[in-house]
KOLFITOR-937791 format. One record per residue: chain; residue number from 1; x, z, y of N, C-alpha, C in turn. Coordinates in steps of 0.1 Angstrom, whole numbers, plus 5000, padded with zeros to 4 digits. Atoms other than C-alpha are relative to their C-alpha. Last residue first. Layout:
N
REC  mol  seq    nX    nZ    nY   caX   caZ   caY    cX    cZ    cY
REC    A  NUM     X     Z     Y     X     Z     Y     X     Z     Y
...
//
This chain:
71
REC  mol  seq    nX    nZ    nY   caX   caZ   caY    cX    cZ    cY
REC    A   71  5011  5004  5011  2692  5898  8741  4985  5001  5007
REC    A   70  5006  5014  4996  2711  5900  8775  4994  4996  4985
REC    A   69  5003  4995  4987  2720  5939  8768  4994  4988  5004
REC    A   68  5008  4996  4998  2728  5929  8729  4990  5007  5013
REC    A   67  5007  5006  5010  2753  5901  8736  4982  5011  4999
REC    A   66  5006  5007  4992  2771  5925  8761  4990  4989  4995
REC    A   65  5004  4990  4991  2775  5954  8737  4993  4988  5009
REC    A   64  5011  4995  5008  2786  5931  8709  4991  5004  5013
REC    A   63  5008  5019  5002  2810  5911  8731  4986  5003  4996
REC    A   62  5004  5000  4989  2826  5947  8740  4991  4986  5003
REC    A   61  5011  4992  4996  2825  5958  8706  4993  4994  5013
REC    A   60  5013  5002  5012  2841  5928  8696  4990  5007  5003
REC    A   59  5006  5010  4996  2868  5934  8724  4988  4994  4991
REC    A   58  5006  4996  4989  2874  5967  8717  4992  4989  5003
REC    A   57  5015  4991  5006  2880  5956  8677  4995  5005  5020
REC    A   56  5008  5011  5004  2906  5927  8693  4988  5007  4995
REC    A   55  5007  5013  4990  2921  5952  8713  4992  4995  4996
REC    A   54  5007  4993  4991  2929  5976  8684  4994  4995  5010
REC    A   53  5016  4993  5004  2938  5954  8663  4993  5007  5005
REC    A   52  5005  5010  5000  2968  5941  8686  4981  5005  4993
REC    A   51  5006  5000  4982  2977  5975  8692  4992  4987  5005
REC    A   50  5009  4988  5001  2982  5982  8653  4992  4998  5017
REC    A   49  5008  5009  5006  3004  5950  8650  4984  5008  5003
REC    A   48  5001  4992  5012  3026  5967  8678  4989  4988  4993
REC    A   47  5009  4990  5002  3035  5939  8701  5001  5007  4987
REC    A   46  5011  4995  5013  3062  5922  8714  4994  5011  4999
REC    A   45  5012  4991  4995  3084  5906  8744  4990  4996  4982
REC    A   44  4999  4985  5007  3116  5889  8732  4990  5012  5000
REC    A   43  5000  5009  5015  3107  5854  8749  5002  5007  4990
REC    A   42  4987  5000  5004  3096  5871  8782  5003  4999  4986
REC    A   41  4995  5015  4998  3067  5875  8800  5014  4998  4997
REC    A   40  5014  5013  5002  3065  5910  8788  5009  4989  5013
REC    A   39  4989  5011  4998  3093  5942  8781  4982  4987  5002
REC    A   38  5003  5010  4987  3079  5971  8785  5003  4990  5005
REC    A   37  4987  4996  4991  3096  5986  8753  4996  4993  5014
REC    A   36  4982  4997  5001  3075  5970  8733  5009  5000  5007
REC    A   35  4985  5008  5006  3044  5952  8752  5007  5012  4996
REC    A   34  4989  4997  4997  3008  5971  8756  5012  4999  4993
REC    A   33  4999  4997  5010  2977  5947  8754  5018  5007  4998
REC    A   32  4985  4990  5000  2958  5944  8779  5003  5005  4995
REC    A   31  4997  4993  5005  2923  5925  8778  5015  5001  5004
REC    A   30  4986  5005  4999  2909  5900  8806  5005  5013  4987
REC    A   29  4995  4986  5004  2872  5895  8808  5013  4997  4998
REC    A   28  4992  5002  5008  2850  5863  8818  5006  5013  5001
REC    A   27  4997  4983  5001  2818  5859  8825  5009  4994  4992
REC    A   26  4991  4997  5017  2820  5821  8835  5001  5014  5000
REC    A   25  5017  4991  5006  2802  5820  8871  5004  5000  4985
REC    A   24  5004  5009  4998  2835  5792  8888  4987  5008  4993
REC    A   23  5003  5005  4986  2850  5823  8903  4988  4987  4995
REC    A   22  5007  4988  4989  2854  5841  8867  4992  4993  5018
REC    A   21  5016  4992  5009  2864  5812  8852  4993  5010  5009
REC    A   20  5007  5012  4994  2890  5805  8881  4989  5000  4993
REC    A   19  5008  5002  4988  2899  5842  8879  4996  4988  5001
REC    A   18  5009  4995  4996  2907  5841  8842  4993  5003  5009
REC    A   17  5010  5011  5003  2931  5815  8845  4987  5004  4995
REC    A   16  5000  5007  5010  2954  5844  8855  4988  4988  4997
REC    A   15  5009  5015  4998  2949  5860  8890  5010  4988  4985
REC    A   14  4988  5016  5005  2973  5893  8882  4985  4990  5004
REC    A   13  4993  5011  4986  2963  5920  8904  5003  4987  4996
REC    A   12  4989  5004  5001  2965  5945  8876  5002  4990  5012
REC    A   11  5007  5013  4992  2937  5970  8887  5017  4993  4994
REC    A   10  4995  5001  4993  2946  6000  8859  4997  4985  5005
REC    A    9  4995  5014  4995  2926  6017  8838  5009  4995  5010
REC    A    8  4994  5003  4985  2926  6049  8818  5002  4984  4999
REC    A    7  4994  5012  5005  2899  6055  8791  5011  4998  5013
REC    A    6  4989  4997  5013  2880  6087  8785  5015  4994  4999
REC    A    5  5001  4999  5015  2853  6073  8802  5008  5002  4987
REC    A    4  5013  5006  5002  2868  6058  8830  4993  5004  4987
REC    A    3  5005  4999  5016  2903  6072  8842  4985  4995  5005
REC    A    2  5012  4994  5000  2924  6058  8872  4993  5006  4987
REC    A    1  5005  4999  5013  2957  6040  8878  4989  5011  5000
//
């Protein structure tokens, strides 16, 4: 795990349906959104509502940000 601007990341490794996008020239991006009690892939696995909004406002920015750089 590392920091970036404030921000810690971490490489996840996962090859989701994001890498074949990604492979086939599709900018594509993966968000991470931290499960309840560490629990994920798993039919009990949940989010704060607050963590969800939070993502979805990074990712806006992050659409914004890229949108105005290729304007």
């Amino acid at each position: 795990m590392g920091r970036q601007g404030g921000t810690r990341w971490k490489a996840a490794g996962l090859l989701h349906d994001a890498a074949e996008a990604a492979r086939a020239g599709v900018p594509t991006v993966m968000m991470f959104v931290q499960s309840l009690h560490g629990i994920s892939h798993n039919k009990i696995e949940d989010t704060k509502e607050e963590h969800l909004e939070m993502c979805v406002t990074a990712f806006d920015k992050l659409a914004e940000k890229t949108i105005l750089a290729h304007a």
